[in-house]
C-alpha positions, 0 to 999 in steps of 0.5 A: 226780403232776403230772399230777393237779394240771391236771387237778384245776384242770381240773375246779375251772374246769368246775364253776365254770364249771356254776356260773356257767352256771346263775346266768346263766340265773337272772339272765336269766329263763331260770329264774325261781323255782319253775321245776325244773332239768335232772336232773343226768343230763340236765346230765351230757348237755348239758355233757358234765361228770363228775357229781360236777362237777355236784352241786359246782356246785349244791351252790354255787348252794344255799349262795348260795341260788339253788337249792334240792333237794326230795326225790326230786323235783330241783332248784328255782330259789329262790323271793324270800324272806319278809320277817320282823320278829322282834321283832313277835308276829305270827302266821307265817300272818299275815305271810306270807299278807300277803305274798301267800304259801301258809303251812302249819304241820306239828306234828312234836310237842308234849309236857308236858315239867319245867323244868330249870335254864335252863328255870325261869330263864327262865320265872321258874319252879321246877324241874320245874315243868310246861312245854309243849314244841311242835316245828313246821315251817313251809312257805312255798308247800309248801316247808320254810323253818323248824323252831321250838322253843317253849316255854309256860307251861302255869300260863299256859295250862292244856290248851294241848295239846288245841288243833290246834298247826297253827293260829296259836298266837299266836291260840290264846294271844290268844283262848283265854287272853287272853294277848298280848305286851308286849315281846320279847327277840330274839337272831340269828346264822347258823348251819350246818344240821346234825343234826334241823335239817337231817333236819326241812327236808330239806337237806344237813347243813352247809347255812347257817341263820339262828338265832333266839332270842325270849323273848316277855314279856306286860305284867306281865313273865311269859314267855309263850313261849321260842322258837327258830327255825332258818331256811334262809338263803335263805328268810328277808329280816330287815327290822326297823322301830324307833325310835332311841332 
C-alpha cells in the first residue's frame, strides 16, 4: 500500500507533465489551431508514458479548451472562438461569415409540437395551442460548436416547416412573414455537456458549455421565438455592446 501512493503521484506529475508539454507547444506556435496532434500511439511512442496517462492530459488540455476531439479522426488544436452578441437578432450565418469564418446549419428535426404549460406562459398562448419545435447544430469551419432549440409561433408563421430550416430562420422570419424583433430577454450560465447535448456535438459527456436562453419579442410584445442554445465553451467569446443606463 505505500508503495502505491509514489507511484500514483508519479503518474499524476507525468500527466501534468503531458500536459504542460503540449500547451507549450501551442503557445509557441509549434501547434497552431486546426493543425492535428500526434495519435496517442504515437505520444505513448515519444514520451514513453502509459496511455491512460495521455488521454488525462488532454482530457485537461479539452477542458482549458486548448484541444478539441473529432470523431474517428483525433485530436485538434482549437481553433480562436467566435465572437457572439446574444442580445442582438442576428442571423448565426451572418456573424460568423463576418467574422471571416465557414458557418453551416444542420436540422437535426423540426415538428408541430402543443404548448404546455410553461409553453403557453411564455408565448402568451393557450394550452395546446400549435407551436413549431426546430432542433439545429451549428458548424463554425465544419466543427460542431452548438445545438439550439427553438421554438415559434406557428399563429405567427403559418407552413413555417415547408422551409429549408438549414438556411438563416432570422431571414425566413424577416422576409416570409415580416416579422422582426424589438427586444430581447437573455439569460447565461455555464454549464456541463451531458446527455443529447453532448451526443449532438460529439464531445465527451461532462464536457463544459455555455447556456443560453432567449426570449425574442417583436414591437407589439408577441414572442417571436423561445430559444435555447447549448455552446462548447471553447468555441464561443460573449462580447456585448450596450448602453448604461
Amino acid at each position: 500500500m505505500a508503495d502505491s501512493v509514489p507511484a500514483a503521484r508519479s503518474e499524476g506529475l507525468h500527466y501534468l507533465s503531458l500536459r504542460d508539454e503540449i500547451a507549450a507547444r501551442i503557445a509557441q506556435g509549434a501547434l497552431r489551431p486546426g493543425d492535428k496532434l500526434p495519435s496517442e500511439r504515437g505520444l505513448q511512442g515519444e514520451l514513453g508514458v502509459a496511455r491512460g496517462t495521455i488521454r488525462e492530459a488532454l482530457f485537461q488540455l479539452e477542458a482549458e479548451g486548448l484541444v478539441y476531439r473529432r470523431d474517428r479522426s483525433g485530436w485538434y488544436v482549437s481553433p480562436p472562438p467566435v465572437v457572439y452578441d446574444p442580445t442582438r437578432w442576428e442571423g448565426f450565418l451572418s456573424y460568423v461569415e463576418a467574422q471571416g469564418r465557414r458557418p453551416r446549419t444542420e436540422t437535426i428535426s423540426a415538428e408541430t409540437i402543443a404548448a404546455d404549460p410553461l409553453l403557453a406562459e411564455v408565448f402568451g398562448r393557450p394550452l395546446g395551442a400549435p407551436l413549431y419545435l426546430i432542433r439545429r447544430r451549428r458548424y463554425v469551419d465544419e466543427r460542431a460548436v452548438l445545438v439550439e432549440r427553438i421554438v415559434v409561433d406557428a399563429a405567427l408563421a403559418p407552413n413555417l416547416l415547408r422551409h429549408s430550416l438549414d438556411q438563416s430562420l432570422t431571414d425566413i422570419l424577416k422576409g416570409g412573414y415580416g416579422l422582426s424583433v424589438a427586444r430581447n430577454q437573455v439569460s447565461m450560465q455555464p454549464c456541463a455537456l451531458t446527455g443529447e447535448h453532448a451526443a449532438a456535438l460529439r464531445v465527451k459527456s461532462g464536457l463544459p458549455g455555455l447556456a443560453v436562453q432567449r426570449t425574442s419579442y417583436d414591437a407589439q410584445g408577441r414572442v417571436v421565438e423561445f430559444d435555447h442554445e447549448y455552446w462548447r465553451h471553447d468555441a464561443v467569446r460573449i462580447s456585448v455592446d450596450i448602453r448604461v443606463r
